[in-house]
N, C-alpha and C positions, 0 to 999 in steps of 0.2 A: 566470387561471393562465398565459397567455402567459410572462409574466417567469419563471415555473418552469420552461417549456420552452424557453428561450432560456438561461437558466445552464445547464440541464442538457446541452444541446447544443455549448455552448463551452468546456466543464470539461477542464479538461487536468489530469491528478493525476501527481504524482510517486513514483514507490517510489524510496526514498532509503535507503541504509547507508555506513558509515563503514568505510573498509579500512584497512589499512595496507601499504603501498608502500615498497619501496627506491628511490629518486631517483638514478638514473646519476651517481657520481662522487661520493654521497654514502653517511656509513656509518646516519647515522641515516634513523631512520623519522618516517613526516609520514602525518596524517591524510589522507583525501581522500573526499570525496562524489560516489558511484557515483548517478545519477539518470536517471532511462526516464520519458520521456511519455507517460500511456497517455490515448490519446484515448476520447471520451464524443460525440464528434459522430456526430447520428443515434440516438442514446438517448432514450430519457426516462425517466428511473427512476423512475415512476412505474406504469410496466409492470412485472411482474417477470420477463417474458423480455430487457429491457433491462438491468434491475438484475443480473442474473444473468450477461450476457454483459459488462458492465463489473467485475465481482466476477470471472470466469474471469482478464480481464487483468490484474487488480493480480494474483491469483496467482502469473502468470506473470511478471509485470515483477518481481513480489517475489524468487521464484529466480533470476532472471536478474541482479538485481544482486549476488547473495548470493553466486553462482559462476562470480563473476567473465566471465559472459556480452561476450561479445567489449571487454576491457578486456583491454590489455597491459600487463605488467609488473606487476600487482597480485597480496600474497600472498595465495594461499587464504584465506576468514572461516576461524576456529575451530571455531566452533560453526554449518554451514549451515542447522541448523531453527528457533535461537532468533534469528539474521538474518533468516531469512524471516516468521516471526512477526512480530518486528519490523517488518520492512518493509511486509507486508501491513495489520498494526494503523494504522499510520503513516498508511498512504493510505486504509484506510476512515474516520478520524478527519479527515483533510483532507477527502474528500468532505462527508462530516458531513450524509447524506441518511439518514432509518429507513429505506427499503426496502433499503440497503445494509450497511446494520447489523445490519439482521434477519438478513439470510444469513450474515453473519460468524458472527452468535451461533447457529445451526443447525450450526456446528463446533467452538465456544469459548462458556467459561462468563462470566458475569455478573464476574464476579472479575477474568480474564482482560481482560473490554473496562474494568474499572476500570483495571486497572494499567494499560493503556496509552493511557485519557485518552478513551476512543471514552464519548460519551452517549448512552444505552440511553435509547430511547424511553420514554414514561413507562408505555404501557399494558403494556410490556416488563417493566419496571423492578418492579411492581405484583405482580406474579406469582411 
């Protein structure tokens, strides 16, 4: 199991959303990629006091990109809960660990981690 605890200790995840920005001197808008590294060193998610304390941070890295958390000149998102949703979905899916999945799904249904790609363990999925 080593090799589980050596990924899980160098796992850098990204909460990731798309804004849209006025560019100084220009009139149109341009996409641009708001991204937070949230560290996992010193985890092992295989605990679920680890899993649970890396699950608190995408939370947070997820509103943080969503409201516009120290990013200049970017306009407000529209919609800040279906951004953070997003965001949060996003980074439990790039983990791609069940003990991470499981706590998503303790707030969000089956349906919910479909539509955004996250795979439910099977003994999950079963039920």
């Amino acid at each position: 199991m080593r090799s589980t605890v050596t990924i899980a200790n160098s796992l850098l995840v990204l909460g990731v959303v798309t804004a849209c920005t006025l560019l100084a001197g220009e009139v149109a808008a341009r996409d641009v990629t708001v991204a937070i590294h949230v560290p996992a060193t010193g985890l092992d998610l295989r605990r679920p006091a680890d899993a649970h304390k890396l699950y608190e941070r995408l939370e947070y890295a997820a509103r943080e990109v969503c409201t516009n958390g120290d990013q200049v000149g970017l306009a407000p998102v529209p919609d800040v809960k279906a951004c953070t949703e997003k965001a949060l979905a996003d980074a439990v899916r790039s983990v791609n660990r069940p003990p991470l999945t499981l706590i998503y799904l303790k707030t969000h249904t089956l349906a919910e981690a479909a539509a955004y790609g996250i795979a439910v363990p099977p003994q999950v999925a079963a039920k």
